[in-house]
C-alpha positions in Angstrom: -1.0 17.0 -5.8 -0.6 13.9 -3.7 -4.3 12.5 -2.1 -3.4 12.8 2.0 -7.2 12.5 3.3 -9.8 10.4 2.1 -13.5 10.7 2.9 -15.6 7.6 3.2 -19.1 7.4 4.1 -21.7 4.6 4.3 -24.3 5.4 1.8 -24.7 8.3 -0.9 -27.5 9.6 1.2 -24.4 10.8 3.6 -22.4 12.9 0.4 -24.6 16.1 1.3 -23.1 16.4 4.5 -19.8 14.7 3.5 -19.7 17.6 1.0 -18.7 19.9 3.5 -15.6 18.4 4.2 -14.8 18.1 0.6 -15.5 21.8 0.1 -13.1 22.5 3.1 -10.3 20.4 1.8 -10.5 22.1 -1.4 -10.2 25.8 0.1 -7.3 24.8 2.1 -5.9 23.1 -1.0 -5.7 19.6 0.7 -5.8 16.8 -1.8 -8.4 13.8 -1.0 -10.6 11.2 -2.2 -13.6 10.7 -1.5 -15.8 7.0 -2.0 -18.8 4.8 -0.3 -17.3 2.2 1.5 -20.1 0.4 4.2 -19.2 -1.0 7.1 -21.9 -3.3 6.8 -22.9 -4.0 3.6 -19.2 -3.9 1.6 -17.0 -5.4 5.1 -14.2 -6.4 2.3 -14.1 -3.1 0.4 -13.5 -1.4 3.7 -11.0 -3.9 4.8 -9.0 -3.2 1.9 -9.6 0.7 1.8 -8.5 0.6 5.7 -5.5 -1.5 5.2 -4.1 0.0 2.0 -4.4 3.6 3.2 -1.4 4.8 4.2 0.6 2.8 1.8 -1.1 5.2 -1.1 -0.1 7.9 1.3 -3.0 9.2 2.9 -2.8 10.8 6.3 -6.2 11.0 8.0 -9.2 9.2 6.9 -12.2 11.1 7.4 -15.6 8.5 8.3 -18.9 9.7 8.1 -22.0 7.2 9.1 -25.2 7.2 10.7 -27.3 4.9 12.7 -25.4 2.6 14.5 -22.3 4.3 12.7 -19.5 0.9 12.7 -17.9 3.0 10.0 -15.4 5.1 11.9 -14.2 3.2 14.5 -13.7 -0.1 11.7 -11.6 1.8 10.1 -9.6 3.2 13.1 -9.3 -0.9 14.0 -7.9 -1.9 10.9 -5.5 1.2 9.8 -2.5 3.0 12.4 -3.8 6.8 10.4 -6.0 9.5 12.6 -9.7 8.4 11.5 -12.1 11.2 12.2 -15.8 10.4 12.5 -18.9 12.4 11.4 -21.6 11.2 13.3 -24.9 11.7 10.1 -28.6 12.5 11.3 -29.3 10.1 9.2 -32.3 8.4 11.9 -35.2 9.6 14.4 -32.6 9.8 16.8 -31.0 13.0 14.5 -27.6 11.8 14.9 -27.6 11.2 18.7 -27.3 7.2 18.0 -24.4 7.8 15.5 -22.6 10.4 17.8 -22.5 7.7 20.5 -21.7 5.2 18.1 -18.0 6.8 17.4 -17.6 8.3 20.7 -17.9 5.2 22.8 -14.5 3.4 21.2 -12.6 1.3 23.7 -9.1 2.0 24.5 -6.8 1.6 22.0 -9.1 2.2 19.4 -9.1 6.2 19.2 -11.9 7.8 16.5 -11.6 11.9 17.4 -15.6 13.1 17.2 -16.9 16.2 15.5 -20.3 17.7 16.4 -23.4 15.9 14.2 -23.0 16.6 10.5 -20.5 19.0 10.7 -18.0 17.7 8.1 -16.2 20.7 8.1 -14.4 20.7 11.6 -13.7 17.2 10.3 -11.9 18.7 6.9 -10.2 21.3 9.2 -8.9 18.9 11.9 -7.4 16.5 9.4 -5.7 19.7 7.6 -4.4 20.6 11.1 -3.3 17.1 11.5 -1.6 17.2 8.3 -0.4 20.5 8.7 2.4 19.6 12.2 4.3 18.7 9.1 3.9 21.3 6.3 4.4 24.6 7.2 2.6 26.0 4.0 -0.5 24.5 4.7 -0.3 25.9 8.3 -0.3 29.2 6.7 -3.3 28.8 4.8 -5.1 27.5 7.8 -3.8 30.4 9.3 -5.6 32.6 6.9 -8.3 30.6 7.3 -8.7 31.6 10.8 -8.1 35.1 10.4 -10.9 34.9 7.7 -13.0 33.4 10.5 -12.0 36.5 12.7 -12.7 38.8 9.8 -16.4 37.9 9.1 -17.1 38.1 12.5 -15.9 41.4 13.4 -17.9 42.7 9.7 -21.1 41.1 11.4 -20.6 42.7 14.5 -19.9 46.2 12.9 -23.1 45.7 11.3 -25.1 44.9 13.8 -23.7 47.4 16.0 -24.1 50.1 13.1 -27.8 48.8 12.6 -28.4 49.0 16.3 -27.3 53.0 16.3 -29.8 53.9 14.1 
């Protein structure tokens, strides 16, 4: 299966979260890499894994960082491909700092923001990116949804069974 998202982060103490959007990728069968690259302390690693990304072929590049979070919007300045940013509660500030980090882009420079930690939406968004142009993966996200749907409506049965009691 060809790699069409990759997952970067700033440090390993970011995989936990970054997990999540691994985890997602892999239950919508969306092929990705995943590696440390620092905006700060590696500047030519992410240079190169920036600039040489879509011409391995990946899509959307999902960035997760905390703190002052350069990560995300570094890559979006050096690479044309959808970057996504996970803003990491990595400070005191639990995540705030970072959130307004990759928000605050200037124009031209566009970094779409999930909520703090939440890797997932990230996975998701860059599946639904990927997916305008492959219909089978829109189908599985499809799924996925109703799935979403599903547990909901067994929760509320239960809680509504619990409550008649």
């Amino acid at each position: 299966m060809k790699v069409l998202v990759g997952i970067i982060m700033g440090s390993d103490s970011d995989l936990p979260i970054m997990r999540a959007a691994q985890n997602a990728l892999d239950r919508l069968g969306v092929a990705f890499e995943i590696d440390i690259v620092s905006a700060h302390r590696t500047p030519d690693k992410l240079h190169d894994y920036a600039t040489s990304a879509e011409e391995r072929g990946l899509k959307v590049i999902i960035a997760g960082a905390g703190g002052a979070a350069h990560l995300p919007g570094m890559a979006a300045a050096l690479s044309i491909l959808p970057v996504i940013g996970v803003p990491i509660s990595a400070t005191r500030m639990q995540g705030l700092d970072a959130l307004l980090s990759i928000v605050q882009m200037p124009a031209g420079v566009p970094v779409a923001t999930v909520a703090v930690d939440n890797a997932t939406n990230a996975a998701i968004l860059a599946a639904q990116i990927i997916a305008t142009g492959d219909a089978q993966l829109r189908e599985r996200l499809r799924a996925y949804k109703a799935g979403l749907h599903d547990e909901v409506m067994k929760k509320s049965a239960k809680l509504r069974d619990q409550q008649s009691r």
